[in-house]
C-alpha positions in Angstrom: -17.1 -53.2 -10.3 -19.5 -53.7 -7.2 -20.0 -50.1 -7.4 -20.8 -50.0 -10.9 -23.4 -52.4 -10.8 -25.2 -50.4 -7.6 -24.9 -47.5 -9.4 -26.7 -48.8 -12.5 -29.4 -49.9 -9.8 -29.5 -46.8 -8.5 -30.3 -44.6 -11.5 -32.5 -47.2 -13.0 -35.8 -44.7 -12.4 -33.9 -42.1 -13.8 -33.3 -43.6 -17.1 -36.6 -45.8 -17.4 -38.4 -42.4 -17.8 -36.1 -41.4 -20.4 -35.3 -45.0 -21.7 -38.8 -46.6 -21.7 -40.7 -49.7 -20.5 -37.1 -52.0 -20.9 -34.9 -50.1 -18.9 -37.7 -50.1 -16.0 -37.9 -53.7 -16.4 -34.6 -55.4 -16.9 -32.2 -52.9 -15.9 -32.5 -53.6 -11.9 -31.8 -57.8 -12.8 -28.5 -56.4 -15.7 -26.8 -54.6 -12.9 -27.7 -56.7 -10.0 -26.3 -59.4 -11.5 -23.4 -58.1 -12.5 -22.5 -56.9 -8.8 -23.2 -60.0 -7.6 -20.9 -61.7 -9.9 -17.9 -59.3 -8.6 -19.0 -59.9 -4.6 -18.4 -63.7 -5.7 -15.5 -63.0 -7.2 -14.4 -60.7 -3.9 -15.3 -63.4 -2.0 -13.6 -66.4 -3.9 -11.2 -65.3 -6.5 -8.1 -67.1 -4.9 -9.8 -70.2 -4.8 -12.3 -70.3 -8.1 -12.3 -69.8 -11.5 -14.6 -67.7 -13.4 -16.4 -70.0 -15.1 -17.5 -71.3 -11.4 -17.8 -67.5 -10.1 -20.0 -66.9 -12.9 -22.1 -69.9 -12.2 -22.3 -69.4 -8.7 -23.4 -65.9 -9.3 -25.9 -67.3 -12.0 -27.5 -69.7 -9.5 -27.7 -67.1 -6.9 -29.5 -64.1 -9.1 -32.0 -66.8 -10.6 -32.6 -69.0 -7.7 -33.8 -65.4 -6.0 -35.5 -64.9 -9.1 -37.6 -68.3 -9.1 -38.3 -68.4 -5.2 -39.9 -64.9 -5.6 -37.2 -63.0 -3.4 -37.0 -65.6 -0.9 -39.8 -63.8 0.4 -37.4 -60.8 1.3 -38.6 -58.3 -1.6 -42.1 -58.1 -3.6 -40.7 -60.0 -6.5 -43.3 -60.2 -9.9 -41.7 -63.2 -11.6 -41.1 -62.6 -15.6 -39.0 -65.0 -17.6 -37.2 -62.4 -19.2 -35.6 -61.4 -15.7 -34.0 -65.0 -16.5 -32.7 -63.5 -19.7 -31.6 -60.3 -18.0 -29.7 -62.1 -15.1 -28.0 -64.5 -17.0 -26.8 -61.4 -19.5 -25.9 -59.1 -15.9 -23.8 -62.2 -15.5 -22.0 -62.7 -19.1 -21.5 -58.8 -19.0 -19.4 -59.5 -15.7 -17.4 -62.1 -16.8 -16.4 -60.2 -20.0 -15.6 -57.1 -18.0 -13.8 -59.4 -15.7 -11.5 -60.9 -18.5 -11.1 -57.3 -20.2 -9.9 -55.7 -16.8 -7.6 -58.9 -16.1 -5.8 -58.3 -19.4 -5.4 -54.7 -18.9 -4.7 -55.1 -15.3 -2.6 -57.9 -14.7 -3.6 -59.7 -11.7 -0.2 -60.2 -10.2 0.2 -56.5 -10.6 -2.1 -55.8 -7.8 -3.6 -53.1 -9.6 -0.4 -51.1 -9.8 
């Protein structure tokens, strides 16, 4: 699911040219956020729910939001990107549950 979200990163030019002025803008915070989600929930899914994975990921995706990319990346602050994160996030949690109830998690993916 880590993947998934790079890879909607990653074609992000391709389909803004295609897609138009929302894809350029909001796609990059949809899928970011909905990696970082799943690299919480790599890093803590013994220990934490999902509510608290997806509000760690949350606080994460908007705190680099609102301290214009911790000075690490050019960062032009919109409050949509809010928007956008917080629905990268929701989007996660829902794939999250859907793939839990497909793939049980005591089956171990078997």
């Amino acid at each position: 699911m880590v993947l998934l979200g790079v890879a909607g990163l990653l074609i992000k030019g391709w389909l803004s040219g295609s897609a138009g002025e929302l894809v350029h803008s909001y796609l990059g915070n949809l899928t970011v956020s909905f990696a970082v989600y799943f690299l919480v929930s790599l890093a803590a899914r013994q220990a934490l729910g999902r509510l608290t994975i997806a509000l760690i990921a949350l606080l994460a995706v908007e705190t680099f939001e609102l301290a214009n990319g911790f000075g690490i990346m050019t960062n032009v602050y919109d409050p949509y990107d809010l928007l956008a994160n917080a629905l990268g996030v929701a989007l996660a949690g829902c794939a999250d549950l859907a793939s839990a109830r497909i793939i049980p998690p005591d089956s171990g993916g078997r």
